[in-house]
mmCIF file of the N, C-alpha and C atoms, coordinates in Angstrom:
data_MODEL
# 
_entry.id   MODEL 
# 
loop_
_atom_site.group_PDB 
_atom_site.id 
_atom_site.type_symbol 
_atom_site.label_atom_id 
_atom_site.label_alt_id 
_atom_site.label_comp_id 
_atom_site.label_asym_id 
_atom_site.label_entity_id 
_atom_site.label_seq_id 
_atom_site.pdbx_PDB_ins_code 
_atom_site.Cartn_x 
_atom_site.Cartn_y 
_atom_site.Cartn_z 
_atom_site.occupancy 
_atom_site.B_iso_or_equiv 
_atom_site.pdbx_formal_charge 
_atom_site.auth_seq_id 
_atom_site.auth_comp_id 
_atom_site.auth_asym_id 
_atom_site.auth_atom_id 
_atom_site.pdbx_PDB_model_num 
ATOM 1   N N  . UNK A 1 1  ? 11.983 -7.709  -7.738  1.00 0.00 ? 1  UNK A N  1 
ATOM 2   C CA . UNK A 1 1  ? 11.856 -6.291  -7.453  1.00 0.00 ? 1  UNK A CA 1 
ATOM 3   C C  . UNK A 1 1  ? 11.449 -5.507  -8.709  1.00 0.00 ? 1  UNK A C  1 
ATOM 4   N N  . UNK A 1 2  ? 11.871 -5.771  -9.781  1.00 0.00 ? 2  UNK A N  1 
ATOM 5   C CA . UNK A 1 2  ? 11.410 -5.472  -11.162 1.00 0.00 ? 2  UNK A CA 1 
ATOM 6   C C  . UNK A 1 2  ? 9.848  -5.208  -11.452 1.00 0.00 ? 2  UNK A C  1 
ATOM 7   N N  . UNK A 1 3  ? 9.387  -6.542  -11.157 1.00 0.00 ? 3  UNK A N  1 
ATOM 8   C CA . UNK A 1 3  ? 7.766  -6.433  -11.311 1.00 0.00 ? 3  UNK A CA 1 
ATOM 9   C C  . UNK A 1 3  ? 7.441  -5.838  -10.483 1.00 0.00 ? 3  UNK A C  1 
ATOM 10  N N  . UNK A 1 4  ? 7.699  -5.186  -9.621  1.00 0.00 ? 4  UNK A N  1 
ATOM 11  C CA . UNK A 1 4  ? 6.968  -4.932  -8.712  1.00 0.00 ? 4  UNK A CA 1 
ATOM 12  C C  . UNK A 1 4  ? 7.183  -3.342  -9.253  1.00 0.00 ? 4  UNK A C  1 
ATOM 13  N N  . UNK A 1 5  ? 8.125  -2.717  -9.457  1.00 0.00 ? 5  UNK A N  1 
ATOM 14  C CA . UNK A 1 5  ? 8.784  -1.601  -10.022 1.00 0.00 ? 5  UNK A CA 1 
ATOM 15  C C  . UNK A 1 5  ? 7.485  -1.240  -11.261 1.00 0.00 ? 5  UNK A C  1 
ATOM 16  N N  . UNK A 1 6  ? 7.593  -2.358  -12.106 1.00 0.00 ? 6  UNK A N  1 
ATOM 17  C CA . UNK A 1 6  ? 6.807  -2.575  -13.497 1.00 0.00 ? 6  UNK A CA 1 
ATOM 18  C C  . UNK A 1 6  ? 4.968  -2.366  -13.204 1.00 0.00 ? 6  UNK A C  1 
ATOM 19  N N  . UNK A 1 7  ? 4.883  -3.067  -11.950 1.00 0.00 ? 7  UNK A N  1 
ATOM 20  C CA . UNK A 1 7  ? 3.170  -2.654  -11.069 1.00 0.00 ? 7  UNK A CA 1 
ATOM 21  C C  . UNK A 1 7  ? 2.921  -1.390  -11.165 1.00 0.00 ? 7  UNK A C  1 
ATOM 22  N N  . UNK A 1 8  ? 3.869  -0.932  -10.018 1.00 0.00 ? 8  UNK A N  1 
ATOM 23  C CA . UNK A 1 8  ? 3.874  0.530   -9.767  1.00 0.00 ? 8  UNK A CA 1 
ATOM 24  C C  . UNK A 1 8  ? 4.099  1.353   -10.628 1.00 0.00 ? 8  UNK A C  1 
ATOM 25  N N  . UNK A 1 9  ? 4.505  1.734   -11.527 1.00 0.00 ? 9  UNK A N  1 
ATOM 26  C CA . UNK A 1 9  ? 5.019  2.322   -12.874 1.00 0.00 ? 9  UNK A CA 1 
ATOM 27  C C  . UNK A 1 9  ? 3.635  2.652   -13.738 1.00 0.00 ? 9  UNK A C  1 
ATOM 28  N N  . UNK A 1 10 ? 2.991  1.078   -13.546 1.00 0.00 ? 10 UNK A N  1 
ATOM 29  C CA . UNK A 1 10 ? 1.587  0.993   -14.535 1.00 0.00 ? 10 UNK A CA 1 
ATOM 30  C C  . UNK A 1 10 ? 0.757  2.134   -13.897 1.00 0.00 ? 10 UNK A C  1 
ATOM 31  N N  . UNK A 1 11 ? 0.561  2.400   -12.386 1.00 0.00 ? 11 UNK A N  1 
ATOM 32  C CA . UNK A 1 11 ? 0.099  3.031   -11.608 1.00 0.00 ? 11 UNK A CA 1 
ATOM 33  C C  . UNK A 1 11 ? 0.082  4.422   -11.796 1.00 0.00 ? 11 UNK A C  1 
ATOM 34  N N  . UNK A 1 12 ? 1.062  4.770   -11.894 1.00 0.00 ? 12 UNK A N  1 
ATOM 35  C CA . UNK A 1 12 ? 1.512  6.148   -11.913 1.00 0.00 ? 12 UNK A CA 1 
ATOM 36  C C  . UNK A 1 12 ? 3.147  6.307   -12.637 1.00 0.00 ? 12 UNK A C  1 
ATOM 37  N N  . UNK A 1 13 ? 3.122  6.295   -14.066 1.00 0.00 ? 13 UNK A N  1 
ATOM 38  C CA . UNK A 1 13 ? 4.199  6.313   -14.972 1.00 0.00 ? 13 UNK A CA 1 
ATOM 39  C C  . UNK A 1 13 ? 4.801  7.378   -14.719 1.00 0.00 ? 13 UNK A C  1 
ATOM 40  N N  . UNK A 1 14 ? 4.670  8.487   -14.183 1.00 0.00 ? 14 UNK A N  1 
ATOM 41  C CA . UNK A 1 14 ? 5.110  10.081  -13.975 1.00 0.00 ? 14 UNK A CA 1 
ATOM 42  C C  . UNK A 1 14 ? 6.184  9.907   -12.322 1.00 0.00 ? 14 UNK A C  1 
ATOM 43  N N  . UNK A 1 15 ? 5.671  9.138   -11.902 1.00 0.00 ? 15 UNK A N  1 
ATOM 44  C CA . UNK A 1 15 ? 7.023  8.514   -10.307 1.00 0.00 ? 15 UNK A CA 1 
ATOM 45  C C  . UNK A 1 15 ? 7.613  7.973   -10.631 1.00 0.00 ? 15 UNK A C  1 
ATOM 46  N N  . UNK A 1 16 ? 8.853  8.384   -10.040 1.00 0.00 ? 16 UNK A N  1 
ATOM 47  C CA . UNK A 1 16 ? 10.718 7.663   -9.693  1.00 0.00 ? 16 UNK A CA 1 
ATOM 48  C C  . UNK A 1 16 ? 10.033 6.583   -8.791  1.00 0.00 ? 16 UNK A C  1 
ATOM 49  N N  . UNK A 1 17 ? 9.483  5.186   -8.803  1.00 0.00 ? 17 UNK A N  1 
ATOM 50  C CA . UNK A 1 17 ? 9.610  4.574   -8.039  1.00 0.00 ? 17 UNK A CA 1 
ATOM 51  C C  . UNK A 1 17 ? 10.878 4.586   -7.052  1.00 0.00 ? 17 UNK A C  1 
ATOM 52  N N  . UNK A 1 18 ? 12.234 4.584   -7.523  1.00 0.00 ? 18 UNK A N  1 
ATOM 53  C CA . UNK A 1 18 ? 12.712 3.653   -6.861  1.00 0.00 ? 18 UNK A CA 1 
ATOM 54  C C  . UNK A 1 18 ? 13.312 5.048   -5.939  1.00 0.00 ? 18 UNK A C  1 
ATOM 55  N N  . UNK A 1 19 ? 13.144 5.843   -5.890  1.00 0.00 ? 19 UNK A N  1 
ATOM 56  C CA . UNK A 1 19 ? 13.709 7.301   -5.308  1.00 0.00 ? 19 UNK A CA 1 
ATOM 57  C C  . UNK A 1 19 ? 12.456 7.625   -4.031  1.00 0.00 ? 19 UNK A C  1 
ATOM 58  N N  . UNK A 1 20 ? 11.355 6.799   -4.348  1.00 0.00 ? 20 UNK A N  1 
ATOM 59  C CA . UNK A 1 20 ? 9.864  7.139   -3.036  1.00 0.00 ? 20 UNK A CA 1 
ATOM 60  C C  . UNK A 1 20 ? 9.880  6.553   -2.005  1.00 0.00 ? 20 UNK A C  1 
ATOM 61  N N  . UNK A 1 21 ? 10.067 7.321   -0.811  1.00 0.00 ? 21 UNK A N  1 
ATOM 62  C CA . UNK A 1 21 ? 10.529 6.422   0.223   1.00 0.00 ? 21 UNK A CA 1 
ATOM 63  C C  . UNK A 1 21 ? 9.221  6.422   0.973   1.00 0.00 ? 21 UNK A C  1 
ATOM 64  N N  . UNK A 1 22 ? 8.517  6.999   0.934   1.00 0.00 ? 22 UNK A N  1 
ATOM 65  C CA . UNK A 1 22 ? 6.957  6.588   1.858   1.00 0.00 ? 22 UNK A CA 1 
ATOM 66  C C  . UNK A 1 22 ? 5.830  7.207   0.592   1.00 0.00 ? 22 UNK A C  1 
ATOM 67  N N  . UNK A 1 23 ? 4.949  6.048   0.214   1.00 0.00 ? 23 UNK A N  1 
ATOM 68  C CA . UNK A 1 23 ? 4.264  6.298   -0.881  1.00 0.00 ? 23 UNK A CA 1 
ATOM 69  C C  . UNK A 1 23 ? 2.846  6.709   -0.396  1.00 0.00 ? 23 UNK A C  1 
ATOM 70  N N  . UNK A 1 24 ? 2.718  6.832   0.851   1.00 0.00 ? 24 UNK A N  1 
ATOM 71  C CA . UNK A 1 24 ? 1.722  7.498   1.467   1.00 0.00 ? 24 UNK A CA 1 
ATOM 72  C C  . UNK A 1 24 ? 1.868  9.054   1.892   1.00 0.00 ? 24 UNK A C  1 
ATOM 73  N N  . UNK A 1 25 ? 2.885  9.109   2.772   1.00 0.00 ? 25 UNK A N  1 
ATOM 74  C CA . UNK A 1 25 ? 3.080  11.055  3.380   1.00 0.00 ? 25 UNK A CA 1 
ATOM 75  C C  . UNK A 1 25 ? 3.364  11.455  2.020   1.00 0.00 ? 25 UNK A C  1 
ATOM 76  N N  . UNK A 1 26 ? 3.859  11.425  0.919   1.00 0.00 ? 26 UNK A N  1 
ATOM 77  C CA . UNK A 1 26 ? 3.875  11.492  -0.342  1.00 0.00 ? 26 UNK A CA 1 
ATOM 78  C C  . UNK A 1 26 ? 2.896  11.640  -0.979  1.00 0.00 ? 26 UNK A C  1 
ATOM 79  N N  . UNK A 1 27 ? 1.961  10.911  -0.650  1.00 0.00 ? 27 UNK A N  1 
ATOM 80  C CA . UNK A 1 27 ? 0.834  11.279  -1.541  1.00 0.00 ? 27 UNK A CA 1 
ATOM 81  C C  . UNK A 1 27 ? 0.494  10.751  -2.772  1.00 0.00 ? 27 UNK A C  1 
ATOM 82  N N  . UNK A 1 28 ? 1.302  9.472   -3.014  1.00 0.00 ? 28 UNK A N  1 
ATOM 83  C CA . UNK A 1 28 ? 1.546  8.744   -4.328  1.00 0.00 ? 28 UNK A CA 1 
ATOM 84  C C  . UNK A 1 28 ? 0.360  7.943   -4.630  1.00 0.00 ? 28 UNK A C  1 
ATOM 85  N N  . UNK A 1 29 ? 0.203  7.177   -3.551  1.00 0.00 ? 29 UNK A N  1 
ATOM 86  C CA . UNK A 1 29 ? -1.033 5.882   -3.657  1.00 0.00 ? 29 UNK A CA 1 
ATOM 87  C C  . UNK A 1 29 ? -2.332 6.702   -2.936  1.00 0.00 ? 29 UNK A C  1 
ATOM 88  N N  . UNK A 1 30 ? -3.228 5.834   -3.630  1.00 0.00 ? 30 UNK A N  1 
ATOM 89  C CA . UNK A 1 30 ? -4.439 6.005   -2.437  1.00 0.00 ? 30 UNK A CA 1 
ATOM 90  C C  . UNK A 1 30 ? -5.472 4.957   -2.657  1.00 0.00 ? 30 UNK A C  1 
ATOM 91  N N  . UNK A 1 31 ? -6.567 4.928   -1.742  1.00 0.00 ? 31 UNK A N  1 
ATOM 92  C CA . UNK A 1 31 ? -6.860 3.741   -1.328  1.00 0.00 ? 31 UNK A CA 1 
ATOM 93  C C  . UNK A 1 31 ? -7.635 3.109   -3.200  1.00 0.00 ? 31 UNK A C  1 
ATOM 94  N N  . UNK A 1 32 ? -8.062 3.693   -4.123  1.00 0.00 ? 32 UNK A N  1 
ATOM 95  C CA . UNK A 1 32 ? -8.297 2.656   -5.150  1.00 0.00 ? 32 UNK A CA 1 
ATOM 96  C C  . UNK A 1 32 ? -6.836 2.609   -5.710  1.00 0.00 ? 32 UNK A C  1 
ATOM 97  N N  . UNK A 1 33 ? -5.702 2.867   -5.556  1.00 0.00 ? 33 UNK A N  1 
ATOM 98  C CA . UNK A 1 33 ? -4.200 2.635   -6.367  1.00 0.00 ? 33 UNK A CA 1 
ATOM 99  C C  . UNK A 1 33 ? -4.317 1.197   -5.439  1.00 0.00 ? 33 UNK A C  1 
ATOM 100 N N  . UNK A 1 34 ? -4.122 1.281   -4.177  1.00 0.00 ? 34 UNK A N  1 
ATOM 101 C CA . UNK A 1 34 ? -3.982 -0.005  -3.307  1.00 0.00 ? 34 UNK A CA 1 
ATOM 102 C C  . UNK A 1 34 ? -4.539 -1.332  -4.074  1.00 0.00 ? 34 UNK A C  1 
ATOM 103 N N  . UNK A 1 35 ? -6.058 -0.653  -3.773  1.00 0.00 ? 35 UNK A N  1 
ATOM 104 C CA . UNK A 1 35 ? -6.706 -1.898  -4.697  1.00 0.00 ? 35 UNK A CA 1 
ATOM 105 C C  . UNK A 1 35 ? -6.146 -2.407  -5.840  1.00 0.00 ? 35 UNK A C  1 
ATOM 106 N N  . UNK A 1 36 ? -5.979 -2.113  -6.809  1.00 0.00 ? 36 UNK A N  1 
ATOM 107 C CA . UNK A 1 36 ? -5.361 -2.340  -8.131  1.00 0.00 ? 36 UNK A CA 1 
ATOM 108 C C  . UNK A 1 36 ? -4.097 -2.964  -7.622  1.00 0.00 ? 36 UNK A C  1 
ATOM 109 N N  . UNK A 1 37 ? -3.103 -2.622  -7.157  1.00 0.00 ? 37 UNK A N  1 
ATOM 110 C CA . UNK A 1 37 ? -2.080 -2.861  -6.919  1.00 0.00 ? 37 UNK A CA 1 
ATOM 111 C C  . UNK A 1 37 ? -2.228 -4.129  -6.318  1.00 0.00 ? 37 UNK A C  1 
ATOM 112 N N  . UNK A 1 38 ? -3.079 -4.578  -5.095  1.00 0.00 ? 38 UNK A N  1 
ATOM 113 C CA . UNK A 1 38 ? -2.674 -6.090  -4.446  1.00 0.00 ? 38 UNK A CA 1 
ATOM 114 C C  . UNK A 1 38 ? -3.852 -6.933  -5.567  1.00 0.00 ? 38 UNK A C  1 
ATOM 115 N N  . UNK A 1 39 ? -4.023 -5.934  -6.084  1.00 0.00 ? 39 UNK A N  1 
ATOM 116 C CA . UNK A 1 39 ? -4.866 -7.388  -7.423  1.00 0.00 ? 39 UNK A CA 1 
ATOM 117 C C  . UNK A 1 39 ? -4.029 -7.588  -8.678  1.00 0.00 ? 39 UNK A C  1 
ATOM 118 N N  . UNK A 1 40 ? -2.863 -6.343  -8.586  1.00 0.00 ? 40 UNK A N  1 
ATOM 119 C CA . UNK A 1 40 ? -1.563 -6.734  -9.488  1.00 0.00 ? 40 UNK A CA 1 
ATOM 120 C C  . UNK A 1 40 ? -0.637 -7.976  -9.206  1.00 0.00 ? 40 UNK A C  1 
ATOM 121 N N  . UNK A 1 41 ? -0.246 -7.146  -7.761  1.00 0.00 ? 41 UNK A N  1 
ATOM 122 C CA . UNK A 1 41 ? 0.828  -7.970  -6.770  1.00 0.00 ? 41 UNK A CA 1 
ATOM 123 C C  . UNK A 1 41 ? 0.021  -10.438 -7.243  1.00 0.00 ? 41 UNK A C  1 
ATOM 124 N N  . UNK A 1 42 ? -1.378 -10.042 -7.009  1.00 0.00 ? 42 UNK A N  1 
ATOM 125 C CA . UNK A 1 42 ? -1.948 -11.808 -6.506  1.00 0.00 ? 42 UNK A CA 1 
ATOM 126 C C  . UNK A 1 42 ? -1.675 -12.209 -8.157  1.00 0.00 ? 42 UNK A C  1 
ATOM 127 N N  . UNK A 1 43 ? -2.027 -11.257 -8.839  1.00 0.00 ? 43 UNK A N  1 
ATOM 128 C CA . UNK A 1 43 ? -1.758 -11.713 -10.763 1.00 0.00 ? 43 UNK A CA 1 
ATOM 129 C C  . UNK A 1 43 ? -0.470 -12.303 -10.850 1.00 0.00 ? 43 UNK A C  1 
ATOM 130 N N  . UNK A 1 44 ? 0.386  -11.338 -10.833 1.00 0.00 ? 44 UNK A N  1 
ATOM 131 C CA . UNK A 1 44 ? 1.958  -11.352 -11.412 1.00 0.00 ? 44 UNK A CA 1 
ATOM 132 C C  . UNK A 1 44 ? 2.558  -12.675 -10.799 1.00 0.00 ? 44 UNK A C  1 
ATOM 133 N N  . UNK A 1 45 ? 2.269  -12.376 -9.554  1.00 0.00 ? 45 UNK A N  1 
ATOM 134 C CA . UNK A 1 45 ? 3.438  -13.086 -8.126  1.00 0.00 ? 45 UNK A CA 1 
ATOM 135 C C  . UNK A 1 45 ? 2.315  -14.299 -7.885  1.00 0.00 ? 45 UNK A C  1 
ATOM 136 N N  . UNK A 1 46 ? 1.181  -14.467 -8.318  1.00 0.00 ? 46 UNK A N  1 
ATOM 137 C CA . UNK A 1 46 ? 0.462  -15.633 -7.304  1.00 0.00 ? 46 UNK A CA 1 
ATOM 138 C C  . UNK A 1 46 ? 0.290  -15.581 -6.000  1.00 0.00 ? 46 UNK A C  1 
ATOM 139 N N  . UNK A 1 47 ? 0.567  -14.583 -5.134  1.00 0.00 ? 47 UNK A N  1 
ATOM 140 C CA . UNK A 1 47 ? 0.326  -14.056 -4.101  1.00 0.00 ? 47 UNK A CA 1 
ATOM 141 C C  . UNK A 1 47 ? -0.820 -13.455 -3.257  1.00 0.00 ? 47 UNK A C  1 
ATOM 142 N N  . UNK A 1 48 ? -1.323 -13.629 -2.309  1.00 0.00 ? 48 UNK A N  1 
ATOM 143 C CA . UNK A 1 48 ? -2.695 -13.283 -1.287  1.00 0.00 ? 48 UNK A CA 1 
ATOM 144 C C  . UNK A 1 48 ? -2.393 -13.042 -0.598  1.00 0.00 ? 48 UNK A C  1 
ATOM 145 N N  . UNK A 1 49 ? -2.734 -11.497 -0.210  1.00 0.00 ? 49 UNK A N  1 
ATOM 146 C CA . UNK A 1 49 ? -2.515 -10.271 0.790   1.00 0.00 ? 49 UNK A CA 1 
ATOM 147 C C  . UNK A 1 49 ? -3.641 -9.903  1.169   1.00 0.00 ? 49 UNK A C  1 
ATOM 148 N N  . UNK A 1 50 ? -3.175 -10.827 2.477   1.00 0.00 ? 50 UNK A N  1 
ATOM 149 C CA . UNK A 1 50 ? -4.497 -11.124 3.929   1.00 0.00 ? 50 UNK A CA 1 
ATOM 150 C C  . UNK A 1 50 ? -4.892 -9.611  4.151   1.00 0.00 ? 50 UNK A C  1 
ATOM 151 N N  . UNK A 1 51 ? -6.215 -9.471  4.716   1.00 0.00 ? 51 UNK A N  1 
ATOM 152 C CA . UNK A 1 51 ? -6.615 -8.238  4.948   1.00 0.00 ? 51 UNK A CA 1 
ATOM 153 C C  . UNK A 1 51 ? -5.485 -7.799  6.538   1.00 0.00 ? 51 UNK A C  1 
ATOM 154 N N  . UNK A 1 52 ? -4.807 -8.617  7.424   1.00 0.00 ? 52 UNK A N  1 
ATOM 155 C CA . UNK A 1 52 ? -4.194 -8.029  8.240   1.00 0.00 ? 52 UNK A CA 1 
ATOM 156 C C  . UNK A 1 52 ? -2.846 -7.264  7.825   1.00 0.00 ? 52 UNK A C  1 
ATOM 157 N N  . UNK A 1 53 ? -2.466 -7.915  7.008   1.00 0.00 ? 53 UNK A N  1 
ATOM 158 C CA . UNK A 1 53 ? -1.074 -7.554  5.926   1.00 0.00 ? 53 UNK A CA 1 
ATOM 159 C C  . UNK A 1 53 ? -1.217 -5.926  5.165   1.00 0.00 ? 53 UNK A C  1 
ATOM 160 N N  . UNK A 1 54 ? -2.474 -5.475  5.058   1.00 0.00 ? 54 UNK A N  1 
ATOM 161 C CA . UNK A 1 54 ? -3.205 -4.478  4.725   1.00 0.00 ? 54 UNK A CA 1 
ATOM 162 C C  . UNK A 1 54 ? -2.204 -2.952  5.115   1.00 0.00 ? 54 UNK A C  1 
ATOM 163 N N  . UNK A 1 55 ? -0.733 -3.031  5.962   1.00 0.00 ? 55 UNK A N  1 
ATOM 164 C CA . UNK A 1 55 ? -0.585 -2.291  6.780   1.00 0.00 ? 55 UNK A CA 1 
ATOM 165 C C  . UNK A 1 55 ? 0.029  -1.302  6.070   1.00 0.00 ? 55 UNK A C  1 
ATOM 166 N N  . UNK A 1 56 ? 0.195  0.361   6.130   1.00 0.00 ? 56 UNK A N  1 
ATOM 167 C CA . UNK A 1 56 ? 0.905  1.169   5.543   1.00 0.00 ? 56 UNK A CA 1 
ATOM 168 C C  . UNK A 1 56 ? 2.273  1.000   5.964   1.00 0.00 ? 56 UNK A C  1 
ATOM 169 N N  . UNK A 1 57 ? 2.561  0.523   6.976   1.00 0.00 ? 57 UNK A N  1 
ATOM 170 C CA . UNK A 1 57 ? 4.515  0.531   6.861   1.00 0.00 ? 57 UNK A CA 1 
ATOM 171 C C  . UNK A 1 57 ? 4.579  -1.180  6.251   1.00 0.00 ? 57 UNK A C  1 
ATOM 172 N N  . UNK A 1 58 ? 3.805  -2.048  5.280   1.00 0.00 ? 58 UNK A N  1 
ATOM 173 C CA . UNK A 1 58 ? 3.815  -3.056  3.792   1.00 0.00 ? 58 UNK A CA 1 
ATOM 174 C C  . UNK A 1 58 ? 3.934  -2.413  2.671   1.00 0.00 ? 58 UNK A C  1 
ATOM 175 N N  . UNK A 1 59 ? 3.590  -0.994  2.488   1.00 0.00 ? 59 UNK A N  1 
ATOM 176 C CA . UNK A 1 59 ? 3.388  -0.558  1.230   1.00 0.00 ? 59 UNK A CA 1 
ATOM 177 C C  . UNK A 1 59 ? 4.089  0.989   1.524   1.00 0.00 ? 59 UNK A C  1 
ATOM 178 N N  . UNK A 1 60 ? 5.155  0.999   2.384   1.00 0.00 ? 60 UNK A N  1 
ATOM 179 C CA . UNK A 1 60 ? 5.742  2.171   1.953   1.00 0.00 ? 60 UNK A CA 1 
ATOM 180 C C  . UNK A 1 60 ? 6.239  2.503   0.625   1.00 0.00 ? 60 UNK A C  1 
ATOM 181 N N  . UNK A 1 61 ? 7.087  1.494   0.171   1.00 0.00 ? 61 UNK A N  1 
ATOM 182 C CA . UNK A 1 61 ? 7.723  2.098   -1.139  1.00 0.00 ? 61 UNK A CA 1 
ATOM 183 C C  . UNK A 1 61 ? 8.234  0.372   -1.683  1.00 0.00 ? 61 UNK A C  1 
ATOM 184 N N  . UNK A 1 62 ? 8.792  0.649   -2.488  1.00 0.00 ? 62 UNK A N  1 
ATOM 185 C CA . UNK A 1 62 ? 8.726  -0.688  -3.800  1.00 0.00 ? 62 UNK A CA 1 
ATOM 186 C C  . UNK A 1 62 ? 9.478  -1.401  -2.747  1.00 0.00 ? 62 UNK A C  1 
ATOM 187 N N  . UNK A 1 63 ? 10.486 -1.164  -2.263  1.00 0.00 ? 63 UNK A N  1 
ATOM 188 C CA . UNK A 1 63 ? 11.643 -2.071  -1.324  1.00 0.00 ? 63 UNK A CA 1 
ATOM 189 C C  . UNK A 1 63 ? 10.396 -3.217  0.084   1.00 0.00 ? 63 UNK A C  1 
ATOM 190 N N  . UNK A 1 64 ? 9.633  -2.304  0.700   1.00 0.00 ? 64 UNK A N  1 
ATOM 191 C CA . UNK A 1 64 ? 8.775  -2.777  1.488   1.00 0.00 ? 64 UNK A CA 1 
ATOM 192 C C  . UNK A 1 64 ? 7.916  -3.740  0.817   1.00 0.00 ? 64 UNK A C  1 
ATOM 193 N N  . UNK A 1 65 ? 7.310  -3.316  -0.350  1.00 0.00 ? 65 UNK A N  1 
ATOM 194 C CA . UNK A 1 65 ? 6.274  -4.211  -1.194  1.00 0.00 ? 65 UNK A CA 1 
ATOM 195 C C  . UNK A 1 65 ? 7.156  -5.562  -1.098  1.00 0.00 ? 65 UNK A C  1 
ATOM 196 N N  . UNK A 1 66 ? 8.019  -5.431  -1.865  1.00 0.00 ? 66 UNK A N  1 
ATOM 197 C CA . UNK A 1 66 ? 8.984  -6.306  -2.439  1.00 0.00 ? 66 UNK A CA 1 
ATOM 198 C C  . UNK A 1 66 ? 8.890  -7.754  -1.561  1.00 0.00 ? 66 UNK A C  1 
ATOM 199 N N  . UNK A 1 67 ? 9.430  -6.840  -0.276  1.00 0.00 ? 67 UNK A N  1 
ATOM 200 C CA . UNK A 1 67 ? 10.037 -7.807  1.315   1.00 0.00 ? 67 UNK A CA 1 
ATOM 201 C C  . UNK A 1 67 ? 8.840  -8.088  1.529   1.00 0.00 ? 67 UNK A C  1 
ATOM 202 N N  . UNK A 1 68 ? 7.088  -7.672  1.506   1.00 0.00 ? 68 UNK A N  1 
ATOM 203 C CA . UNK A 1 68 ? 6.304  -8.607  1.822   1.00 0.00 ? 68 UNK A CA 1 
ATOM 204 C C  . UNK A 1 68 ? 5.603  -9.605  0.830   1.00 0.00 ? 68 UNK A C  1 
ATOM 205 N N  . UNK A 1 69 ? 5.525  -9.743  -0.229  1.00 0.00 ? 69 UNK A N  1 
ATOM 206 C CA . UNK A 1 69 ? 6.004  -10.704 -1.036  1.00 0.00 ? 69 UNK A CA 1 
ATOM 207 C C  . UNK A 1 69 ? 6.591  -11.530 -0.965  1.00 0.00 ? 69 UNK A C  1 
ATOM 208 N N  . UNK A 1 70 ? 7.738  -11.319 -0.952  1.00 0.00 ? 70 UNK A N  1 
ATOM 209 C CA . UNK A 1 70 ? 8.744  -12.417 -0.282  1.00 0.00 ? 70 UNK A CA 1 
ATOM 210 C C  . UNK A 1 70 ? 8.457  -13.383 0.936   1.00 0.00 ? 70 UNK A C  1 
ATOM 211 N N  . UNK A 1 71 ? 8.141  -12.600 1.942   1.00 0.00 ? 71 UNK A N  1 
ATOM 212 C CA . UNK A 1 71 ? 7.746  -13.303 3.224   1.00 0.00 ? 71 UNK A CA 1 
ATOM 213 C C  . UNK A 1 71 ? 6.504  -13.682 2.721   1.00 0.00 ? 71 UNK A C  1 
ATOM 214 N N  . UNK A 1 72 ? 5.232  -13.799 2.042   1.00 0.00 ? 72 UNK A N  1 
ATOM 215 C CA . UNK A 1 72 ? 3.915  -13.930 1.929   1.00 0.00 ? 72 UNK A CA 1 
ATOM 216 C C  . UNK A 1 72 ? 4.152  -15.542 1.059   1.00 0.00 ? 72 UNK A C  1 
ATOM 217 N N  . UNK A 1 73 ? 5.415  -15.256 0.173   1.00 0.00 ? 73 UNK A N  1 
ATOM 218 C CA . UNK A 1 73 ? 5.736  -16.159 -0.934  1.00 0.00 ? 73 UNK A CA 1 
ATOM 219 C C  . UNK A 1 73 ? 6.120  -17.417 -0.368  1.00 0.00 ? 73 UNK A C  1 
ATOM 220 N N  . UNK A 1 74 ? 7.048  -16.951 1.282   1.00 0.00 ? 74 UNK A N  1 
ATOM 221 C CA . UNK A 1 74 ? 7.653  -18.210 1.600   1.00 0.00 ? 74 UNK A CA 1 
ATOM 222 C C  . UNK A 1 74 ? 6.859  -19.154 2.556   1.00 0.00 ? 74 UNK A C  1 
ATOM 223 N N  . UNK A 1 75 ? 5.727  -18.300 3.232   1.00 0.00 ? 75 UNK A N  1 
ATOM 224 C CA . UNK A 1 75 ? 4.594  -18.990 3.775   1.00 0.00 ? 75 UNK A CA 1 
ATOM 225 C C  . UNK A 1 75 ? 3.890  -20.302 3.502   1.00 0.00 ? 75 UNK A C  1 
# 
């Protein structure tokens, strides 16, 4: 959950990650943050985030990221 914290952070250093509960109606990410981010997420984690996985309730907030990772990891 750390790195993933540590992703997002790189992103936008000025957000409480862990206080953002939808990083979209928020207004936090947008579609080139995304990009960067699942080319963070495949770096860090070794991880590939299928274009169906693509979904905004995957990338609400660090807790969601986290949990699809996890499930992507145990695949």
């Amino acid at each position: 959950m750390e790195q993933v914290l540590e992703i997002l952070n790189r992103l936008h250093p000025d957000v409480d990650f862990s206080a953002v509960e939808d990083l979209y109606e928020e207004g936090v990410l947008d579609s080139l943050d995304m990009v960067r981010l699942v080319t963070e997420i495949d770096r860090v984690f070794d991880v590939r985030i299928p274009a169906e996985e693509l979904l905004p309730e995957n990338f609400q907030n660090a807790q969601t990221i986290y949990a699809l990772i996890e499930r992507l990891d145990e695949e």
